[in-house]
C-alpha positions as CSV (number, residue, x, y, z in Angstrom):
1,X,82.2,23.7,-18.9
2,X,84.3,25.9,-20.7
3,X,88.4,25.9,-20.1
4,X,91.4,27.9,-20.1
5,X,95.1,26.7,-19.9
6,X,96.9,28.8,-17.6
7,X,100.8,29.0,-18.5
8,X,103.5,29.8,-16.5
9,X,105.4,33.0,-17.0
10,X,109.3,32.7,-18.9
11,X,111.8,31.1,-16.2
12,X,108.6,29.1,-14.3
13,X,107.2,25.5,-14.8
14,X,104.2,23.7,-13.3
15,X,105.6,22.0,-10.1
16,X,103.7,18.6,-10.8
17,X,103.8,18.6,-14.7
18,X,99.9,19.2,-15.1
19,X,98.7,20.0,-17.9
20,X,97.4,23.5,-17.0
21,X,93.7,22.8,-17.9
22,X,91.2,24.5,-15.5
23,X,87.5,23.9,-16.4
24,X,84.9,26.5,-15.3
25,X,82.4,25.1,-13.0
26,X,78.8,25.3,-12.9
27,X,79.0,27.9,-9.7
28,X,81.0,30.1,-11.8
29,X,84.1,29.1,-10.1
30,X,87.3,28.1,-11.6
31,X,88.1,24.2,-10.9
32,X,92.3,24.9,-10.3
33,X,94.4,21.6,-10.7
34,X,96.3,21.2,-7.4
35,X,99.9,22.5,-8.9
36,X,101.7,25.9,-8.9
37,X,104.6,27.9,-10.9
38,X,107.6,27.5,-9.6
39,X,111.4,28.9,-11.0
40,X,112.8,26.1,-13.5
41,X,116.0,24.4,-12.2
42,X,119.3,26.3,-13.7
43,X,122.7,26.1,-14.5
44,X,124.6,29.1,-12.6
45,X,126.6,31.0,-15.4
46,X,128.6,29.4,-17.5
47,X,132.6,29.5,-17.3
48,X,134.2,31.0,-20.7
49,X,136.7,29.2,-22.3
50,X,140.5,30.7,-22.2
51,X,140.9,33.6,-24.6
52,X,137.1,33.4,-25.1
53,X,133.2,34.8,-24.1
54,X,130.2,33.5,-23.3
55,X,126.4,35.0,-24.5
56,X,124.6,35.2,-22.7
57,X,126.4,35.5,-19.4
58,X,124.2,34.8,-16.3
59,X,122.3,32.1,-15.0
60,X,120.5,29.4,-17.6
61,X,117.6,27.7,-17.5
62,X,117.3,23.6,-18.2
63,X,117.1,23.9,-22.0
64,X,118.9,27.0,-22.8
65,X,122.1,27.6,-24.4
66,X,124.9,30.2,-24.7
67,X,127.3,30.9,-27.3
68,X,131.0,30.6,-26.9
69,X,133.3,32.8,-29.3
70,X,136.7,33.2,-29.2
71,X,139.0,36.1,-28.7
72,X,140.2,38.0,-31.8
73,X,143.3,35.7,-33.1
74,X,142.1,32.6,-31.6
75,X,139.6,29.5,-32.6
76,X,137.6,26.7,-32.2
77,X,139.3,23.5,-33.2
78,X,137.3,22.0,-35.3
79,X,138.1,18.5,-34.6
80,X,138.0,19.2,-30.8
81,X,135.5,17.8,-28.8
82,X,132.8,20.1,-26.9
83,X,130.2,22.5,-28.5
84,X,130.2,26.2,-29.5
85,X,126.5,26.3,-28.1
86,X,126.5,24.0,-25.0
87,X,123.4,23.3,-23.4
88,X,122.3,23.5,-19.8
89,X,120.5,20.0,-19.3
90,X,119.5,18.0,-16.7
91,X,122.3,15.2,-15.1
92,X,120.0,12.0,-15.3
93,X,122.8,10.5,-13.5
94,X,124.3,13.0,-10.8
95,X,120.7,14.6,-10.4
96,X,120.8,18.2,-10.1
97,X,122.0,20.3,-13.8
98,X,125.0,21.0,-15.6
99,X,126.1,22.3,-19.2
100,X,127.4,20.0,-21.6
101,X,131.2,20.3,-22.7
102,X,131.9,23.4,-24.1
103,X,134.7,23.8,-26.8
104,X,138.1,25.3,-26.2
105,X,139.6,28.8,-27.8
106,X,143.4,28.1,-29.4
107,X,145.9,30.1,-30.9
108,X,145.4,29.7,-34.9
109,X,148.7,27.7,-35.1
110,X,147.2,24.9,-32.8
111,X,144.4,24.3,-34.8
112,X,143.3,23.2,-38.2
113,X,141.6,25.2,-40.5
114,X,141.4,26.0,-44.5
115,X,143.2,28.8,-45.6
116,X,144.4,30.3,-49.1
117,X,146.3,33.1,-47.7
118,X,149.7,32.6,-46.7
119,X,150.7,35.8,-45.5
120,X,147.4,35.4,-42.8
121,X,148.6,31.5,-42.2
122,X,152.3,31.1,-42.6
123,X,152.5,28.6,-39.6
124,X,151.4,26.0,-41.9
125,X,150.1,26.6,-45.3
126,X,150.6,23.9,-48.3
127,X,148.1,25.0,-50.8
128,X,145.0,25.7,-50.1
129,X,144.9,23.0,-46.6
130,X,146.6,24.0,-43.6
131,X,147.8,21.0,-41.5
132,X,147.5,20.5,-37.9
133,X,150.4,22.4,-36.4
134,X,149.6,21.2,-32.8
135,X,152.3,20.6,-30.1
């Protein structure tokens, strides 16, 4: 008759993928599919960028993220590649995990940005639109 789903705790997945179901029999007994928790797969911690951090800082699981944030006077370039959140996913390809590209922390002259204050943004300010002042 009746059934529960049994979930596994935070950091564990069902080994085969079941679907967790267990029906109670008509003995009383509990009719367990023939899987078990075990850890998820994870990426070990995550590398910060130059002049920046990562949140959090340990181990991930597949399907978490951390933040990246840059050191006080430096930034994401916004037209660079990576992500400020990069994923830990799994390589389809390699087999195994890894995080995605992560983006880069640079020094506010080597990246572009708007800005209306020129005393903050001498290195390049026309207006109200810096300009790439990369090297």
């Amino acid at each position: 008759g009746d059934q529960v789903e049994v979930e596994c705790r935070r950091g564990y997945h069902l080994a085969r993928g079941g679907s967790g179901v267990v029906t109670c029999t008509v003995d009383g007994t509990y009719d367990y599919p023939d899987d078990e928790c075990v850890p998820l797969p994870f990426c070990p911690p995550y590398d910060p960028p130059e002049h920046g951090s990562v949140f959090p800082a340990g181990n991930v699981t597949v399907g978490g993220c951390v933040a990246l944030e840059c050191d006080e006077g430096y930034g994401f370039d916004p037209d660079g590649e990576g992500k400020t959140d990069p994923c830990c996913l799994r390589d389809l390809i390699g087999g195994g995990v890894k995080f995605e590209e992560g983006k880069k922390c640079y020094p506010p002259q080597d990246f572009c940005h708007v800005c209306d204050d020129i005393d903050r943004c001498p290195h390049c300010f026309i207006g109200r639109k810096e300009f790439a002042g990369k090297r």
